[in-house]
N, C-alpha and C positions, 0 to 999 in steps of 0.2 A: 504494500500500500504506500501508495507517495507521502509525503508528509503532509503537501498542502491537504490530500484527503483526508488524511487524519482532524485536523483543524475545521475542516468541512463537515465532517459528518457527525462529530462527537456531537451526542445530543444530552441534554440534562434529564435528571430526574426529579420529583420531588424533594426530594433530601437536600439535593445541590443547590435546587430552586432556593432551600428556604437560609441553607449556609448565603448563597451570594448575596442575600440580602440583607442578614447581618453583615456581613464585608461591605456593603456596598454604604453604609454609613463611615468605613475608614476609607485614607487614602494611601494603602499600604502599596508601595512600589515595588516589593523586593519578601519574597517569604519568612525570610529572620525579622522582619517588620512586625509579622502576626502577631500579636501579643494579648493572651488567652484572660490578663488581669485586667486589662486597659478595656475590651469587649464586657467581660462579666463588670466592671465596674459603669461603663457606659449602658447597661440592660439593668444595670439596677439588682444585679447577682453579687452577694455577698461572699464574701469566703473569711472561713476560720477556721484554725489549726484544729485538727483534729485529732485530739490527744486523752492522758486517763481521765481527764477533769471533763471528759464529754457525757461521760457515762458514769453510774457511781460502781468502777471497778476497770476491768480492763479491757481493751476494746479485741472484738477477736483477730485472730492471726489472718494475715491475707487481706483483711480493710483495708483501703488506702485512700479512699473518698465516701462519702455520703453526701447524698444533693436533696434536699427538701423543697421542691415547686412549691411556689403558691398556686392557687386555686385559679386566678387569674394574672392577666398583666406579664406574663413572661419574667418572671422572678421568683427569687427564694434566696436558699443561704447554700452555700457548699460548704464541709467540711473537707480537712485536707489534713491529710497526714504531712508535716512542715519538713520531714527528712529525706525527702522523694530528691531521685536524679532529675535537675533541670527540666531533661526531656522528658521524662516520663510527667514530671509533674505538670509539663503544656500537655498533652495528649488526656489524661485524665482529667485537667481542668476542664480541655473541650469538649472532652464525652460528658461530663458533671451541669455544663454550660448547655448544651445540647437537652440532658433534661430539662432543664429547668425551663428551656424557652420553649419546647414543645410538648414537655408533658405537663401534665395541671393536676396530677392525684401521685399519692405515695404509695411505694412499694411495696410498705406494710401490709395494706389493703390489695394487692395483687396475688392473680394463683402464677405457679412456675410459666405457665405458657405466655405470659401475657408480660410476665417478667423478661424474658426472653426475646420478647417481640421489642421489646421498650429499650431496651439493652442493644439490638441489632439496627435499632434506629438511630440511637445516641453512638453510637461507633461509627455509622456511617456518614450522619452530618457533620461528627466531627473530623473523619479523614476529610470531608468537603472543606468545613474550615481553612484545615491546618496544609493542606493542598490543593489552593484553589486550580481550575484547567487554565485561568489565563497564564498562570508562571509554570502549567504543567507544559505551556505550546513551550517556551523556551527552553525546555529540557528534551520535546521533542523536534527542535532545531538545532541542538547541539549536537544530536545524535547522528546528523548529517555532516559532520566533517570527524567524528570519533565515537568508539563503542563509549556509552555511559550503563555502567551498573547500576544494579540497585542499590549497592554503600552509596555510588555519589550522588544520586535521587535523594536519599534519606540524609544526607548530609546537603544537601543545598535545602532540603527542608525543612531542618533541625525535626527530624524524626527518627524512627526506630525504621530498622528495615522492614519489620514486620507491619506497619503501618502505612510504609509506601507501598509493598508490595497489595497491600489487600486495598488501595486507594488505585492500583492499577488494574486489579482484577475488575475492580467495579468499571472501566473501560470497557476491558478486553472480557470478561467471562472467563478466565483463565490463567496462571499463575505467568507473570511476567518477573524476570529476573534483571532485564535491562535493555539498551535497545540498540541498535547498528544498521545502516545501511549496507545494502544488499550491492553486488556489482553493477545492477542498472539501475540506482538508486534510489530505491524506493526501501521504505523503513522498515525492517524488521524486529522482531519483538526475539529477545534471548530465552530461554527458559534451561535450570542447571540440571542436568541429569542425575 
């Protein structure tokens, strides 16, 4: 596929719809611009540490966020565990951030399926987020004069690989590892055996 095709055809979904439009109140130039504090502080999303003083005791193992929506208004409070790596702690932010602005009920009140659904949606607006397609087109022009991996995708997007990858699957349908043109140049997508 050519690239300009590529550029052409990508079509959005609802998820992206609703991420570009939270972006579309900043005027972020450049993907290390994103900043998940400066968004939840402009929506009116609180964040606090989330630590033993949240609960009377200890919090379990494996917590690392809790997001409480309000009912309306696209707000609430996030809790945060304050010891998180940079990156993980933007990616969590924006799955945390992503409840809050499209869900309006607590988890508590939810059965596993529906937990699940809510969870698969806040993951996906937030790879929309934190990798919008307009700076995904300049990763797929770069790939036209050299192979780009999936580390340097996840590292121009201060992400994890596991987060670009599955922001590219949502593209493609399918595990992409990085990308490179072809001898009569037209893009191809790498996948690792």
């Amino acid at each position: 596929m050519q690239i300009s095709n590529i550029l052409q055809t990508t079509t959005s979904d609802w998820w992206e719809d609703r991420a570009n439009k939270v972006l579309s109140h900043f005027n972020f130039s450049n993907p290390d611009e994103i900043d998940m504090y400066d968004i939840c502080w402009k929506y009116g999303v609180k964040i606090k540490p989330l630590d033993k003083h949240f609960y009377y005791g200890e919090i379990r193992d494996g917590i690392k966020a809790m997001s409480f929506p309000k009912e309306s208004g696209r707000r609430g409070v996030i809790y945060l565990k304050p010891d998180l790596d940079p990156i993980e702690k933007k990616i969590i932010l924006a799955e945390e951030f992503s409840h809050c602005y499209s869900h309006h009920i607590s988890q508590v009140s939810m059965n596993s399926s529906l937990i699940a659904k809510t969870e698969a949606q806040a993951k996906r607006m937030a790879a929309y987020l934190l990798m919008p397609f307009k700076f995904l087109k300049n990763v797929f022009a770069a790939a036209a004069d050299e192979a780009i991996m999936i580390s340097d995708i996840a590292d121009y997007f201060l992400v994890t690989e596991e987060l670009a990858r599955y922001r590219l699957e949502l593209i493609y349908n399918r595990r992409v590892d990085g990308f490179g043109t072809t001898v009569n140049g037209k893009l191809g997508s790498i996948k690792w055996i």
